[in-house]
C-alpha positions in Angstrom: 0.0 0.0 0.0 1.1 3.4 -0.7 2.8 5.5 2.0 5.6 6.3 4.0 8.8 5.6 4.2 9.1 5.7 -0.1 10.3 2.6 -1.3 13.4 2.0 -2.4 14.3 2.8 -5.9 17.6 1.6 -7.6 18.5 4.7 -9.7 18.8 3.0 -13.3 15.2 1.3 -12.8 13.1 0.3 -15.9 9.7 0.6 -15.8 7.5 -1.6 -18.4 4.2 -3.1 -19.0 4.4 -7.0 -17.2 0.8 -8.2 -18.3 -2.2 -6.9 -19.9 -6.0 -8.2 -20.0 -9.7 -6.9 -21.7 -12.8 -7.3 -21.3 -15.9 -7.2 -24.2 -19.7 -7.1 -23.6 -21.4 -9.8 -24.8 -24.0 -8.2 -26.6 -23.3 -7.2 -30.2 -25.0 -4.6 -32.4 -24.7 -4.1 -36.1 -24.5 -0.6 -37.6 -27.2 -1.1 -39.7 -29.5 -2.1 -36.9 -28.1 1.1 -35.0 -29.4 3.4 -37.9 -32.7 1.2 -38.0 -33.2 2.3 -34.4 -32.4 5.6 -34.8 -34.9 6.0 -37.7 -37.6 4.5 -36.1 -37.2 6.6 -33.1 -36.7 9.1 -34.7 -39.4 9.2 -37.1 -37.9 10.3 -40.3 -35.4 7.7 -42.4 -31.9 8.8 -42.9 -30.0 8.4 -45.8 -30.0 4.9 -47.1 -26.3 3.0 -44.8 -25.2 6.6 -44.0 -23.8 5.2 -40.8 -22.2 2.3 -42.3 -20.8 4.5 -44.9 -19.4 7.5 -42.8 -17.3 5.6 -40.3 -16.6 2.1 -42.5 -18.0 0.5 -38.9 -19.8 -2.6 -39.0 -20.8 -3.7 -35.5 -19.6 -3.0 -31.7 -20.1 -3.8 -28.4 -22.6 -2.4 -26.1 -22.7 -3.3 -22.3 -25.7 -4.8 -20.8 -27.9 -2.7 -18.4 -26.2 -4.7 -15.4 -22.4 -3.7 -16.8 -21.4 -0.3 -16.0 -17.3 1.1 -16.6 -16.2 -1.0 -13.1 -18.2 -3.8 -14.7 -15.7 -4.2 -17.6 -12.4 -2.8 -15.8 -13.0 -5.6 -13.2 -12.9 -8.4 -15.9 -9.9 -6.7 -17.6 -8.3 -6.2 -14.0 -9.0 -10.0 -13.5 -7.3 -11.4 -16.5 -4.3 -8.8 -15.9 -3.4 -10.1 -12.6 -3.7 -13.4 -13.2 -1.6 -13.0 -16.3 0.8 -11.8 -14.0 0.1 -14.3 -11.3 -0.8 -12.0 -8.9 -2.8 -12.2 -5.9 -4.5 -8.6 -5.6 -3.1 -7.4 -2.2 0.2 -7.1 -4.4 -1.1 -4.0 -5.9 -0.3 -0.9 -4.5 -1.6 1.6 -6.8 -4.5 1.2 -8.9 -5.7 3.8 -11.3 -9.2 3.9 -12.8 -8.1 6.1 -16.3 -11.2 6.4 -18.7 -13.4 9.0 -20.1 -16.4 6.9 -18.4 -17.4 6.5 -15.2 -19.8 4.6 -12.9 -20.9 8.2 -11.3 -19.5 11.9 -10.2 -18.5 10.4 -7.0 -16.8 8.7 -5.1 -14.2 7.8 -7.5 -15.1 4.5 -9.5 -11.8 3.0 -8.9 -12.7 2.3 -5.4 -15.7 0.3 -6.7 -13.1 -1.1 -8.6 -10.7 -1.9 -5.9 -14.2 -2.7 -3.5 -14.5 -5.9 -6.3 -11.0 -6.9 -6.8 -10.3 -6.7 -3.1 -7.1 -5.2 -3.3 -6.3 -2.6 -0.3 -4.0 -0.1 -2.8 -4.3 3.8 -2.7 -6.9 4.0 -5.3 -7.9 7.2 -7.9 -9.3 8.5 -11.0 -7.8 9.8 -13.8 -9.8 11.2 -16.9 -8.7 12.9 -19.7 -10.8 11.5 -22.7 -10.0 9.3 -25.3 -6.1 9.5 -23.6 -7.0 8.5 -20.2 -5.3 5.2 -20.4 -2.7 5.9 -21.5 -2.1 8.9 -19.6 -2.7 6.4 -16.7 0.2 4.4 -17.8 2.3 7.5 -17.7 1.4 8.6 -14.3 2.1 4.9 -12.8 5.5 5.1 -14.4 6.2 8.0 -12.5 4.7 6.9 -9.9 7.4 4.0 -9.8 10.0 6.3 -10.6 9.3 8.6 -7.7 9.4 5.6 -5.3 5.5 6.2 -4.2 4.7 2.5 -5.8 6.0 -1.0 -6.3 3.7 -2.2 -8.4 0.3 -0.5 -10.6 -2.8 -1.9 -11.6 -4.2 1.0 -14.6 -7.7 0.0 -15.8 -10.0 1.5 -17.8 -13.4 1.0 -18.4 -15.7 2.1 -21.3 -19.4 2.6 -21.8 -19.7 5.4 -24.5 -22.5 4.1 -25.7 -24.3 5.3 -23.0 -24.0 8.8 -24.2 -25.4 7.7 -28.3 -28.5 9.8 -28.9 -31.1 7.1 -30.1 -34.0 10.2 -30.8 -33.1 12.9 -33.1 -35.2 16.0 -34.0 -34.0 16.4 -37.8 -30.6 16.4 -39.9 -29.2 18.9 -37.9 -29.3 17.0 -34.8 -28.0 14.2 -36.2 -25.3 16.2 -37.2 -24.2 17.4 -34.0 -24.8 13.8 -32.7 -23.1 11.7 -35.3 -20.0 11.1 -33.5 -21.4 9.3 -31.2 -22.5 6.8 -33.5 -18.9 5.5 -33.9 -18.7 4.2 -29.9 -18.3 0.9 -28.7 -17.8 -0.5 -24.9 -14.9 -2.3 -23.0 -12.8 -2.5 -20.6 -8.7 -2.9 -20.5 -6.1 -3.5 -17.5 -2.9 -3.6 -17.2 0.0 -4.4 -14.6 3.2 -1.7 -15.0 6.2 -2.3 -12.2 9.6 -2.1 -12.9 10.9 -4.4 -15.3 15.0 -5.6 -15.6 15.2 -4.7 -20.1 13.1 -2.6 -21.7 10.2 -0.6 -20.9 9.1 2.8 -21.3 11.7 4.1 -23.4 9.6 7.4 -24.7 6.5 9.4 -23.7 5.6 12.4 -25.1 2.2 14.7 -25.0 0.6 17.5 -26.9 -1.9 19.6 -25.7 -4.1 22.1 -27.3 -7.0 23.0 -24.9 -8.0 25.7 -27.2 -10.2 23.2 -28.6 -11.9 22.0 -25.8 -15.0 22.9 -27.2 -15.1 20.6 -30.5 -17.0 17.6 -28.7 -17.6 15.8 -25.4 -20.5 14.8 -23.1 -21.2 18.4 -21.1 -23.5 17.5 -18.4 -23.0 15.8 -14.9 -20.6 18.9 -13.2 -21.1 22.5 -12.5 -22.0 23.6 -15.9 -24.9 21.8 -16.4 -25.4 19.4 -13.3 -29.1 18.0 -14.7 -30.8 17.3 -17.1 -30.8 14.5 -20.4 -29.8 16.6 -22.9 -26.1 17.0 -21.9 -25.7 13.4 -21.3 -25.4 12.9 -24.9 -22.5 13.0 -27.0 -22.5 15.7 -29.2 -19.7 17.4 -31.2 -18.2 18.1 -34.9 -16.1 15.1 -35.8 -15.1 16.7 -38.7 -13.8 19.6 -36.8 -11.5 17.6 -34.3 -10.5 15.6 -37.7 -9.1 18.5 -38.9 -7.5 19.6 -35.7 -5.6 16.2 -35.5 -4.6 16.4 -38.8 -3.2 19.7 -38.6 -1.2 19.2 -35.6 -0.3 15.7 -35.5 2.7 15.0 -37.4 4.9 17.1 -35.2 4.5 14.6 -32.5 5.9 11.9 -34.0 8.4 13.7 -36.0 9.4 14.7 -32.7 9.9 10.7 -31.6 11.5 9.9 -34.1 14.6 12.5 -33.8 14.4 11.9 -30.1 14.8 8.0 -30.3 16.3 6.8 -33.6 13.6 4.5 -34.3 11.5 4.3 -37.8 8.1 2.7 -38.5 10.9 -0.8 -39.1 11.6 -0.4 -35.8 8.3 -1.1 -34.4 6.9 -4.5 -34.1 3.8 -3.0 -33.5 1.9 0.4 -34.0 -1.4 1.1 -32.2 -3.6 3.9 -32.7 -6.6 5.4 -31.7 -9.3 4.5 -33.9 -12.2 6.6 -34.1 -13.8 5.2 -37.8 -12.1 3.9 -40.6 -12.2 6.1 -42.9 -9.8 8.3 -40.2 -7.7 5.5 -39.6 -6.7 5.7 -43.6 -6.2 9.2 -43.2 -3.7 8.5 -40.5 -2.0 5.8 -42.5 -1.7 8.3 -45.8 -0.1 11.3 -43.7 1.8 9.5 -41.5 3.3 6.8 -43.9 3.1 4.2 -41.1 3.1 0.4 -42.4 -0.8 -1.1 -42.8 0.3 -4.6 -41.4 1.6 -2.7 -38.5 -1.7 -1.7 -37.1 -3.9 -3.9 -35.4 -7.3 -2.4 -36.9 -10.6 -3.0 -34.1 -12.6 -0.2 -35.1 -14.4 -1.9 -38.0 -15.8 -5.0 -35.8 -15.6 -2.8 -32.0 -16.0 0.8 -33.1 -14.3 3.7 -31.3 -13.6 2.3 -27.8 -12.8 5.5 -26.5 -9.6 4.8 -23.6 -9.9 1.6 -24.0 -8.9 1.3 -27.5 -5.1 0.9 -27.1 -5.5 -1.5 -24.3 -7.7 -4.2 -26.1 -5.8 -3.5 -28.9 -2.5 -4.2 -27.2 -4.6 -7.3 -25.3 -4.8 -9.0 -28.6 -1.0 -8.6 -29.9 0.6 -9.2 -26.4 0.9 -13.2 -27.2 2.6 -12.9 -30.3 5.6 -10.4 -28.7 8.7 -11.4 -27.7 11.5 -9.8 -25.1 13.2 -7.1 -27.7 10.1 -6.2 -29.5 8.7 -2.4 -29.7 5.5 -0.9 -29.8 4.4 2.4 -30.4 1.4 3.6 -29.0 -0.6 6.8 -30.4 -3.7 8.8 -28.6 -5.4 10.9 -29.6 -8.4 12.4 -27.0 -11.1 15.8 -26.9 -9.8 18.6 -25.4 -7.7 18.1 -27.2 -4.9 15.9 -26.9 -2.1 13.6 -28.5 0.2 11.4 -26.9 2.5 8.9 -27.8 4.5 5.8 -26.0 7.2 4.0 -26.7 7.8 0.3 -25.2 9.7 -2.6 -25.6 8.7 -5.7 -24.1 10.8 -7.2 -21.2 
């Protein structure tokens, strides 16, 4: 548990990723189902697969009425530790990091921790689509600082939650579309420190300015009740063009820092918000196709969660040596990218 005296940290320590695990709903809906509700809710058709077209999505998950964001970071929690053969009282820190939440307060990780029954100092940590990630970060430094032994980060997501399933007319669906592209689950994994490898890079990019391009507005001080801010709502094509326009500097920026080319990189995960963005990021960034793992098509944008199910389903197939590169992109808005190579 965390606290005084700091533990001891050997000055050249490594910190790395030691196991990983995810979680998906059961339930499974198509997109064209999703626009058939929509329509019949809403009372007017819309455009003949516009939602199939738009964001090249064919189905996600959605979490049942009994799973909420704890639901799904338990089960990812779960298969993390005993990945790593841990019994939960090993945990010192563990960090809830999602855009979702079970509710304003207390924070969900201790429902989190409440179910897992670890006994760790336990927190939230949000920052949209990057809240993962960022969690990763923070128990890095964490590590490094001597405040923890050993982290448990877990995220989990229930976008969906926040689709609008009435709209009004065209116009609302506009403002509402990007929430169309969501998908749930959960991700978890362990990070302690590690004797190769590890974090070798992290770096962020922040341009708040933009706050304002999307995001669910109600449940704090601005607008503490009501439906109408529980929804998504936003202008994709806005914080498209904000990503493209400031986010090759990033990784132009990782590259001159560590030496390493796409080559390099065993693997290359990205957030994936539809696919017809993912292609974009492919064409202006030059990175390889085959080094992507590609979930938005079958699991839609899984907000946070993305990179850890993503990195869930390559972890078996990586060996001590290998590199991945990790970018995040999140409202707000924010990029980030990580650099690790597996102990």
């Amino acid at each position: 548990m965390i606290g005084t005296p700091l533990f001891h940290r050997p000055a050249d320590v490594r910190v790395g990723i030691t196991a990983v695990g995810a979680a998906l709903p059961e339930q499974q809906l198509t997109t064209v189902d999703l626009q058939e509700s929509v329509s019949r809710a809403s009372g007017f058709a819309l455009p003949r697969n516009l939602f199939s077209t738009m964001t090249g999505i064919e189905r996600r998950r959605l979490a049942a009425d009994d799973e909420y964001a704890s639901t799904l970071a338990v089960r990812a929690a779960r298969q993390a530790l005993a990945a790593a053969e841990l019994d939960p009282l090993d945990i010192d820190l563990l960090l809830f990091a999602s855009a979702s939440r079970d509710m304003v307060e207390p924070a969900t990780a201790h429902i989190v921790q409440a179910e897992l029954g670890t006994r760790a100092h336990a927190l939230d940590l949000t920052n949209a689509c990057n809240s993962f990630l960022n969690g990763i970060d923070a128990a890095r430094s964490f590590i490094l600082a001597g405040r923890a032994r050993r982290v448990l980060v877990v995220t989990g997501e229930t976008p969906t939650r926040a689709m609008r399933w009435q709209l009004e007319s065209l116009a609302r669906a506009r403002a509402a579309f990007a929430g169309y592209t969501f998908g749930d689950a959960g991700a978890a994994v362990v990070v302690e420190a590690v004797p190769t490898g590890g974090i070798l890079d992290i770096d962020t990019e922040t341009h708040s300015e933009h706050w304002a391009v999307g995001g669910i507005l109600g449940g704090g001080s601005r607008h503490p009740r009501g439906d109408e801010h529980t929804y998504f709502q936003g202008d994709g094509r806005a914080l498209r063009g904000v990503f493209e326009k400031i986010g090759a500097d990033i990784l132009d920026r990782v590259r001159s820092r560590t030496g390493l080319e796409w080559a390099d990189y065993t693997r290359v995960l990205v957030h994936q918000v539809t696919l017809p963005y993912l292609e974009r990021f492919i064409e202006v960034t030059g990175v390889p196709k085959e080094k992507l793992e590609i979930t938005v098509t079958e699991l839609g944008n899984l907000a946070s969660a993305t990179l850890g199910v993503q990195l869930a389903r390559v972890h078996a197939e990586l060996r001590t040596g290998d590199r991945v590169l990790f970018v995040g992109l999140g409202g707000g808005v924010s990029l980030m990218t990580m650099v690790w190579e597996k102990a």
